[in-house]
Backbone as ProteinMPNN parsed JSONL, in Angstrom:
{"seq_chain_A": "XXXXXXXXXXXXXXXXXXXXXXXXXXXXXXXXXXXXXXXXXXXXXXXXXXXXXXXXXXXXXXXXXXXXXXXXXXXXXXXXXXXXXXXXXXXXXXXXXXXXXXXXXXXXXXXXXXXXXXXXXXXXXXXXXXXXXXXXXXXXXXXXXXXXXXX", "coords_chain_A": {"N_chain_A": [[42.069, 0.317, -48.493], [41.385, -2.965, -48.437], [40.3, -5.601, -50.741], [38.031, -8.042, -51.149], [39.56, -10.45, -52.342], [41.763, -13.104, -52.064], [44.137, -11.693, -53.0], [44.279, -9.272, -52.769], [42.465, -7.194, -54.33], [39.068, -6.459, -55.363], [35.812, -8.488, -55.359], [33.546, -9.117, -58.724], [30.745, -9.029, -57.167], [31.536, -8.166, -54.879], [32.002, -5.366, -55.3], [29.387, -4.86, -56.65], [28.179, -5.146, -54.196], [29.38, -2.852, -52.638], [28.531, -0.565, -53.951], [25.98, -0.824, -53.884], [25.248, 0.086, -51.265], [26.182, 2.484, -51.633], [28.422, 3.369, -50.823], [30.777, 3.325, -53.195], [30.949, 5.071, -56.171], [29.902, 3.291, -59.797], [30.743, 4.046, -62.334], [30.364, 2.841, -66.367], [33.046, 3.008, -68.427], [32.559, 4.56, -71.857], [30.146, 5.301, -71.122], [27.065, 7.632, -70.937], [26.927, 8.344, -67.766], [30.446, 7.919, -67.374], [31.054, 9.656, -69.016], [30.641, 12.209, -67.919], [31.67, 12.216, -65.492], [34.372, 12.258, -66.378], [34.147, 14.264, -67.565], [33.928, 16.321, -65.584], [36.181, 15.798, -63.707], [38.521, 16.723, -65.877], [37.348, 19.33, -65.705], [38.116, 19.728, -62.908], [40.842, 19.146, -62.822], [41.812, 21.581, -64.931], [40.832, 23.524, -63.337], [43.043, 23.881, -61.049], [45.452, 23.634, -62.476], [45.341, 26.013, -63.878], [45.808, 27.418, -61.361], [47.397, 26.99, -60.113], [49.689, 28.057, -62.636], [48.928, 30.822, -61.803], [50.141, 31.022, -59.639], [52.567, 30.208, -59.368], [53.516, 30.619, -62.049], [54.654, 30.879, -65.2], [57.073, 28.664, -65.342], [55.482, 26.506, -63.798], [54.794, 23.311, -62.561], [52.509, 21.74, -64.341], [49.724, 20.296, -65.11], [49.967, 18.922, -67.892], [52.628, 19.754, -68.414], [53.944, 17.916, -66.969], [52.803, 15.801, -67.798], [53.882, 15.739, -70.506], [56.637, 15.135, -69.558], [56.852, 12.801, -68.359], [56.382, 11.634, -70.944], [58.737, 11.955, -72.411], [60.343, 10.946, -70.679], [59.677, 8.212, -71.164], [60.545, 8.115, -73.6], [63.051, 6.309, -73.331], [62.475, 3.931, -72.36], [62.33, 0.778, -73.757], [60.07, -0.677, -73.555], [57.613, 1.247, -73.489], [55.859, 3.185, -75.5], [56.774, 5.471, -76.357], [59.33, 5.235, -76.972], [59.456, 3.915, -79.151], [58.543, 5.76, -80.558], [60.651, 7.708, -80.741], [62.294, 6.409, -81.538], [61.224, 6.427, -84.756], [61.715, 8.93, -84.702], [63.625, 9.781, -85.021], [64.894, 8.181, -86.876], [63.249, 9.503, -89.325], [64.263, 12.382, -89.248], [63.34, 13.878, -87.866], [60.887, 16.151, -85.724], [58.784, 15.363, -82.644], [56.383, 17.18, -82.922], [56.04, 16.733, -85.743], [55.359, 13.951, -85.855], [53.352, 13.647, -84.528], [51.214, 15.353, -86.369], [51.718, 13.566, -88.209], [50.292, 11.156, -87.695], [47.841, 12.258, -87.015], [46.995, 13.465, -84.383], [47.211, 15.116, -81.412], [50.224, 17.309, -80.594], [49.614, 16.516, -77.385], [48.159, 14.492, -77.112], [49.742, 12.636, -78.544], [51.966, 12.219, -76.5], [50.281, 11.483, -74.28], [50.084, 9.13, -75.489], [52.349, 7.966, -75.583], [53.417, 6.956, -73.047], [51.939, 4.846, -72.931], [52.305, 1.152, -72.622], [54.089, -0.85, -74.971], [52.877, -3.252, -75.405], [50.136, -5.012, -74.496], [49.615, -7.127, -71.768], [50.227, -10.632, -73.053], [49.905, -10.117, -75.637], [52.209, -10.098, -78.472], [55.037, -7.981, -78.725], [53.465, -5.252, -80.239], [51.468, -6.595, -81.518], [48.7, -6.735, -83.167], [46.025, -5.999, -82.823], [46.151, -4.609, -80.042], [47.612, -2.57, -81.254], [45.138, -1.161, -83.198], [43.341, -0.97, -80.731], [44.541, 1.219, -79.753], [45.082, 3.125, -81.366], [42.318, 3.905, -82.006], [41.502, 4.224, -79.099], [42.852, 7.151, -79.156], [42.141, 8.3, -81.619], [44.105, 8.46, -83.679], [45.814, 7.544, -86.713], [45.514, 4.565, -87.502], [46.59, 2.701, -89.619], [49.107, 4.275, -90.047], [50.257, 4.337, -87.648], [50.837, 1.779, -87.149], [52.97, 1.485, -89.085], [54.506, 3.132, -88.003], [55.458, 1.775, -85.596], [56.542, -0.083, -86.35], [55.04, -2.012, -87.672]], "CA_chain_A": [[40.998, -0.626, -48.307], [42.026, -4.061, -48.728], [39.138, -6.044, -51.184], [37.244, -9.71, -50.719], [39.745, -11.597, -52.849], [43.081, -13.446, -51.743], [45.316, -10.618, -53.326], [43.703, -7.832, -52.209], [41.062, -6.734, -55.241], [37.676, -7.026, -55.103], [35.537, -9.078, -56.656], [32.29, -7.972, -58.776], [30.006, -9.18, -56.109], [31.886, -7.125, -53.173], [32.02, -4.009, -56.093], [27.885, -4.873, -56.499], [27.76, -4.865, -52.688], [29.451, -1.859, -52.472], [27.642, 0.267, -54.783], [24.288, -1.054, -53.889], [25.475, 0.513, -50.18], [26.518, 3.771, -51.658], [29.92, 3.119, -50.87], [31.421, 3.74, -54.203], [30.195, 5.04, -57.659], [30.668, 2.836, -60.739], [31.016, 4.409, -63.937], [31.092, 2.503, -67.101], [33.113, 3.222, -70.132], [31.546, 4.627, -73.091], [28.23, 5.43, -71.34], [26.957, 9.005, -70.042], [27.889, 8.546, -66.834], [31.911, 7.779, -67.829], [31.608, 11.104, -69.916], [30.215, 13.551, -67.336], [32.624, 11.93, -64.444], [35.385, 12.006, -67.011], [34.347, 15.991, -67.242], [34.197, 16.706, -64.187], [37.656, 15.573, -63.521], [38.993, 17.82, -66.388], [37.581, 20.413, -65.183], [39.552, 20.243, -62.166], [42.223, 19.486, -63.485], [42.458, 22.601, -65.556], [41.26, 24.74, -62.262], [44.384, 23.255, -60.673], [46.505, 24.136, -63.09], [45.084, 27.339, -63.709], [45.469, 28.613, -59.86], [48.905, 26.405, -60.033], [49.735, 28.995, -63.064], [48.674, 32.14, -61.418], [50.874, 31.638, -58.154], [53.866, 29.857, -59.774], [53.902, 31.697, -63.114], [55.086, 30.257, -66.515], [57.06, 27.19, -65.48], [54.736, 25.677, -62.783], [54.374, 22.031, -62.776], [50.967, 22.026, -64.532], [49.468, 18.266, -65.771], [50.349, 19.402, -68.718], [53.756, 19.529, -68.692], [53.921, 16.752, -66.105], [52.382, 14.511, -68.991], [55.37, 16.054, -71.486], [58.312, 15.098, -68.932], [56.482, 11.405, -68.212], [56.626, 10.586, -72.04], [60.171, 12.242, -72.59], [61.401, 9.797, -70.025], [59.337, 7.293, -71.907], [61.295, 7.609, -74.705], [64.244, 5.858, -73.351], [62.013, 2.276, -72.192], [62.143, 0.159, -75.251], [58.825, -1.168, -73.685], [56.905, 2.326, -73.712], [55.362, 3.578, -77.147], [57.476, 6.998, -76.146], [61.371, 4.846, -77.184], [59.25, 3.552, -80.725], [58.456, 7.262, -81.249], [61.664, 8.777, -80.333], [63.571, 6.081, -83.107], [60.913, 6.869, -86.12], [61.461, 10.296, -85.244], [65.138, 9.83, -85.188], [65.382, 8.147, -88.584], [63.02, 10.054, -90.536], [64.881, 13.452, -88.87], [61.881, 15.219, -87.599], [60.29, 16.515, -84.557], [57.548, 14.97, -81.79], [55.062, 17.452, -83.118], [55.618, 16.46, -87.242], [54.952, 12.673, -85.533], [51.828, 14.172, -84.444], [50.457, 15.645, -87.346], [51.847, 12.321, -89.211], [49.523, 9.975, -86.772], [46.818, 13.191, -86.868], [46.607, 13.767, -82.791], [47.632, 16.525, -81.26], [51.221, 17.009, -79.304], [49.425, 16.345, -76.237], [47.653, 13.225, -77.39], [51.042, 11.907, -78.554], [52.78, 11.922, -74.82], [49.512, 10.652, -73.692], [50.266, 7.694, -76.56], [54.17, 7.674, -75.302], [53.305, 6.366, -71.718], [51.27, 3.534, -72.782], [52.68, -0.014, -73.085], [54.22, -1.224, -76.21], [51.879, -4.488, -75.938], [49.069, -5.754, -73.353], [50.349, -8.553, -71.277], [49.277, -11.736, -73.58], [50.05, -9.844, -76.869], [53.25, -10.142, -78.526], [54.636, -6.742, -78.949], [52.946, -4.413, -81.382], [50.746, -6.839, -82.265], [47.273, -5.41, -84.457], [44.729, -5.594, -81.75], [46.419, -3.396, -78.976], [47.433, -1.185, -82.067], [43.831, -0.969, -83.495], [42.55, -0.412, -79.835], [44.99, 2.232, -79.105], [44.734, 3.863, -82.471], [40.979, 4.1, -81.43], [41.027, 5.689, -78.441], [43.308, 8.47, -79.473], [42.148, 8.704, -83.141], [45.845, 8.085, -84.82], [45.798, 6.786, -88.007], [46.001, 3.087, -87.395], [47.834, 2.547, -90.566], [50.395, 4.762, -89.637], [50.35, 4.04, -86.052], [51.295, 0.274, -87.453], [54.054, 1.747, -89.608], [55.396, 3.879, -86.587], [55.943, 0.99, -84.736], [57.039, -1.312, -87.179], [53.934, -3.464, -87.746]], "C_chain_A": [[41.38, -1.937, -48.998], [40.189, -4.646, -49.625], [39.433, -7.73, -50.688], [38.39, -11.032, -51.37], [41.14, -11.58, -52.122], [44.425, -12.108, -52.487], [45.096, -9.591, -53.233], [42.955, -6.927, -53.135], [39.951, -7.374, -54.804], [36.791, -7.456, -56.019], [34.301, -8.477, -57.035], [31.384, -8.267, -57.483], [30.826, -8.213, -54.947], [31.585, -5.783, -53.941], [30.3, -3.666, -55.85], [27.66, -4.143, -55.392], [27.906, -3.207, -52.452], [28.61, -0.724, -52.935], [26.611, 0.336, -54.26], [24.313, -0.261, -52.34], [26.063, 2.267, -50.045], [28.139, 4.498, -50.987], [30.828, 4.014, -51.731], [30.58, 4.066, -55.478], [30.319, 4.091, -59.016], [30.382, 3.019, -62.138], [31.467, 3.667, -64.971], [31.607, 3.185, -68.146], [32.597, 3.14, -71.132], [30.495, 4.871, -72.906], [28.494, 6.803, -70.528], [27.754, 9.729, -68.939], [29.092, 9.021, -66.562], [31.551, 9.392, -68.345], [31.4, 12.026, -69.14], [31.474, 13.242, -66.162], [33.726, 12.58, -65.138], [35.619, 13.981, -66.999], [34.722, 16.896, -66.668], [35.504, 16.762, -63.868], [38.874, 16.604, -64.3], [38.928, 19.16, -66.172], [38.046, 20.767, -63.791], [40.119, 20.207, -61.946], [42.785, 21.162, -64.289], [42.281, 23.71, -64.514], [42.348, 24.454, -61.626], [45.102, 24.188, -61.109], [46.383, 25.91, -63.907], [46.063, 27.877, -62.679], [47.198, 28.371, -59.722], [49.917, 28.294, -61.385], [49.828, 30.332, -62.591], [49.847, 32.577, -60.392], [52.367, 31.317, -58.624], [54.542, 30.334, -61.001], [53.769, 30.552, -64.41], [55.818, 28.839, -66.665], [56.263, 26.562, -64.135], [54.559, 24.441, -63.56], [53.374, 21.736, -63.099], [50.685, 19.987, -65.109], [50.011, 18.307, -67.089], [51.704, 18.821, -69.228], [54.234, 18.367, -67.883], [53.924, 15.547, -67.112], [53.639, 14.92, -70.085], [56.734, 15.383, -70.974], [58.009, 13.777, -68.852], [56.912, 10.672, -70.177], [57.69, 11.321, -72.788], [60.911, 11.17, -72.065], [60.522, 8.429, -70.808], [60.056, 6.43, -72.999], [62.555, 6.643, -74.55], [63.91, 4.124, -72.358], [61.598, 1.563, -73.238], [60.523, -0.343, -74.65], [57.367, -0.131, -73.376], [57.022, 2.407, -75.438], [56.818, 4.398, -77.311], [58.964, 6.144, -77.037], [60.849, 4.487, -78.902], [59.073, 4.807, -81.472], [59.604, 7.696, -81.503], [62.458, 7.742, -81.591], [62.64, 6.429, -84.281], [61.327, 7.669, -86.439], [62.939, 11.021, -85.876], [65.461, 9.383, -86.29], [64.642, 8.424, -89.265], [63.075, 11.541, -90.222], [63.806, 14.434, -88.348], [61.312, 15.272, -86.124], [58.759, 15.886, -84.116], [56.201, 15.549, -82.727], [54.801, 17.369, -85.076], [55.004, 14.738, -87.076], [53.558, 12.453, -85.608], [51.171, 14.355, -85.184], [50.561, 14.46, -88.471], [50.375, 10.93, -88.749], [48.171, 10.804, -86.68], [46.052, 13.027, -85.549], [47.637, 14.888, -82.519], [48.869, 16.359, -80.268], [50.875, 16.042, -78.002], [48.965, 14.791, -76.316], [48.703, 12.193, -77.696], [51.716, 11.59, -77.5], [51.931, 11.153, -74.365], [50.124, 8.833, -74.112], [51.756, 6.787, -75.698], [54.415, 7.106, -73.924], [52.853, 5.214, -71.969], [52.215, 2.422, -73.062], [53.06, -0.399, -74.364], [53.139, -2.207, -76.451], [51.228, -4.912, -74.584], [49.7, -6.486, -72.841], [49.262, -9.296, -72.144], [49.133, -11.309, -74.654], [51.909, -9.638, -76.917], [53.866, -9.001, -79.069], [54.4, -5.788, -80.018], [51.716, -5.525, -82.256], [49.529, -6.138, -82.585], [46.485, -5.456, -83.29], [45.154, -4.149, -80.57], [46.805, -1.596, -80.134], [46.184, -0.592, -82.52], [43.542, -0.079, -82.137], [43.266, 0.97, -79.409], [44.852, 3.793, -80.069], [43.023, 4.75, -82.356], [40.73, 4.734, -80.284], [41.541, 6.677, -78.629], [43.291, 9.003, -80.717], [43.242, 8.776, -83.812], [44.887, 7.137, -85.831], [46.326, 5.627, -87.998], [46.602, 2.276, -88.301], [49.182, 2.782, -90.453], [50.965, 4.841, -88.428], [51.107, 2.396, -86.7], [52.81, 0.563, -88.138], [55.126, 2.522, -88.308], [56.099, 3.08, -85.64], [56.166, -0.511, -85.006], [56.218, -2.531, -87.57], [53.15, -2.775, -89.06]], "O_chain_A": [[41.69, -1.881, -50.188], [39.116, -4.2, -49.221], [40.374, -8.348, -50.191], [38.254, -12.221, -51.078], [41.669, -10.564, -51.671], [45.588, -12.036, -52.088], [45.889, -8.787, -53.724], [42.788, -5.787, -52.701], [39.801, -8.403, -54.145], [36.772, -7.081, -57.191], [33.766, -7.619, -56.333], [31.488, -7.343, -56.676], [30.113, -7.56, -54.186], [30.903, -4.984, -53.299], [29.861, -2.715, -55.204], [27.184, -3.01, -55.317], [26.981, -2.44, -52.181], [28.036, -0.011, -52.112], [26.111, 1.442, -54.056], [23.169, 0.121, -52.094], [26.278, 2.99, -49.073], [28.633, 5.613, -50.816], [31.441, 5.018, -51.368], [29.611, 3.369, -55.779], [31.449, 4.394, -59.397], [29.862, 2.213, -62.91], [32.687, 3.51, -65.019], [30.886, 3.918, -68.823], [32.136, 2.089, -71.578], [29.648, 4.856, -73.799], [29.452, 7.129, -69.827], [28.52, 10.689, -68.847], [29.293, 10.028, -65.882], [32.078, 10.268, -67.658], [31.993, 13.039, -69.512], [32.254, 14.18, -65.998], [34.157, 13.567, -64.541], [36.561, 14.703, -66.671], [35.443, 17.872, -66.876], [35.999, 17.882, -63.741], [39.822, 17.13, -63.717], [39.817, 20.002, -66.296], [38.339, 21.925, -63.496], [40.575, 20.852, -61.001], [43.893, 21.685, -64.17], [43.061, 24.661, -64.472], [42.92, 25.526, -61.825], [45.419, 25.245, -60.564], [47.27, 26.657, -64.32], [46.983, 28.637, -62.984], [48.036, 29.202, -59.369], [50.517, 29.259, -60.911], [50.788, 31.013, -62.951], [50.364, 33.68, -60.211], [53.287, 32.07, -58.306], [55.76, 30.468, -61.116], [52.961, 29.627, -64.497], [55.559, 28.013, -67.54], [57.105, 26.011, -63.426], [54.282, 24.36, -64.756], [52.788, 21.253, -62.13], [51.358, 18.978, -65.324], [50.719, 17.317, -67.274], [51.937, 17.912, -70.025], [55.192, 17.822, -68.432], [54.742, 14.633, -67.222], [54.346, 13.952, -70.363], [57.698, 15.13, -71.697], [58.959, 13.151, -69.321], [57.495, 9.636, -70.496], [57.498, 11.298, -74.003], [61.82, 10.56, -72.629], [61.306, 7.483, -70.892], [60.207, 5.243, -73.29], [63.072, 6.203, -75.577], [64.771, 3.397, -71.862], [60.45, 1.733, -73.65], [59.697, -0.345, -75.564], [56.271, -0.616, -73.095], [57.818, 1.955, -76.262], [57.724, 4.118, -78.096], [59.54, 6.898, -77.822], [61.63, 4.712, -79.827], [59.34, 4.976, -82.662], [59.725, 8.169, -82.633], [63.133, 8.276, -82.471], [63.375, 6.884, -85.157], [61.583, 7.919, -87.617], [63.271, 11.968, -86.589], [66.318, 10.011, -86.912], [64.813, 7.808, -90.317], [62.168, 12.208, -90.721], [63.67, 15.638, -88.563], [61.378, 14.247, -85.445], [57.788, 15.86, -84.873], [55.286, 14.848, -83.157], [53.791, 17.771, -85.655], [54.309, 14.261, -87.973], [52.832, 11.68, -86.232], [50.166, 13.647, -85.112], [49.769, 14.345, -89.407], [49.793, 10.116, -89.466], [47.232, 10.128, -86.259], [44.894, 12.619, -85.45], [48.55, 15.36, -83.197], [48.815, 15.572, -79.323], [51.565, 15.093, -77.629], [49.464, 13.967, -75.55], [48.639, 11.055, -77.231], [52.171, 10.448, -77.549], [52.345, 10.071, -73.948], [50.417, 7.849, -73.432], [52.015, 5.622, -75.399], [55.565, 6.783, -73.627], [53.303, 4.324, -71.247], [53.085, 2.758, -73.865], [52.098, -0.252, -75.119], [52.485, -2.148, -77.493], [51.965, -5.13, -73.622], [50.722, -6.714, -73.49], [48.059, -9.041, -72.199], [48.183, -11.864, -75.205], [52.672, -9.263, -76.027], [53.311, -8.73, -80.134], [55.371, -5.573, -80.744], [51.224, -5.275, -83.356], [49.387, -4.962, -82.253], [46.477, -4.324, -82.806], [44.573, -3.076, -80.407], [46.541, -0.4, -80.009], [46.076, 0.601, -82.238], [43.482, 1.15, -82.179], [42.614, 1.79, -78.761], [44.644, 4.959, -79.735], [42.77, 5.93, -82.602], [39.926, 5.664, -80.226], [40.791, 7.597, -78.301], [44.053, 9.896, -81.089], [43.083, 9.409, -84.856], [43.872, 6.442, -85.773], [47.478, 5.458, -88.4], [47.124, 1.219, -87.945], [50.136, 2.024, -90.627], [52.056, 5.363, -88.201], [52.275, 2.279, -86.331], [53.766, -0.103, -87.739], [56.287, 2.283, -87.978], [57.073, 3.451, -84.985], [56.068, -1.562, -84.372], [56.597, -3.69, -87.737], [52.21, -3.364, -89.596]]}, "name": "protein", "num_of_chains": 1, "seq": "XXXXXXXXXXXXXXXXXXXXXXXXXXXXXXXXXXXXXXXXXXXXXXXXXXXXXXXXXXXXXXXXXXXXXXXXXXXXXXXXXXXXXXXXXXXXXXXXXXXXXXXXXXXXXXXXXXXXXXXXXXXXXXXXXXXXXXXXXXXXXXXXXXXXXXX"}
């Protein structure tokens, strides 16, 4: 679906339109809504990878591990988190999941971390705001999230 503006998004007024036409749903972040959608989605995600499990066994491609192999290859784009992880972890000799318990998120929350962007477009990289905000949604220790990545 191509949108209302010259580059092919849409603008809020066409989004409005839409909505108000039952078109599309629009969920914001941080409110009810966002959290029950957001639920929803997990849970089927994990029936997925359940049923995925059952028929394919032990290594099935689950989201899971999908999200593990995405911020493995992470590690090797200096402009992914995943390449700032993979050198702390490399010079203070220790493993992904002592990173984890150093930043206090869980393995999984760390890969999540290891996909994202080193810096927003319009921040210079690692600067404090995108660290703060990122520190914040995945609960890391934004101290040591700053030290992890050299800021």
């Amino acid at each position: 679906m191509q949108g209302d503006q010259p580059d092919g998004s849409f603008s809020a007024a066409e989004l409005a339109r839409m909505e108000a036409a039952g078109s599309i749903e629009i969920a914001k972040p941080g409110t009810p809504a966002a959290a029950s959608v957001d639920q929803e989605l997990l849970a089927e995600l994990e029936a997925a990878d359940a049923e995925l499990l059952a028929v394919e066994g032990p290594d099935a491609f689950t989201s899971s591990r999908m999200l593990r192999q995405t911020a493995l290859r992470a590690e090797l784009d200096p402009q992914h988190l995943g390449y700032a992880f993979a050198t702390w972890c490399q010079a203070h000799d220790c493993e992904r999941s002592a990173l984890a318990d150093y930043l206090g998120v869980t393995v999984d929350q760390l890969a999540a971390m290891a996909i994202e962007r080193r810096a927003d477009p319009g921040y210079s990289l690692d600067a404090g705001v995108p660290q703060n905000d990122l520190a914040e949604r995945f609960g890391a220790d934004a101290g040591r999230l700053a030290d992890v990545l050299g800021g």
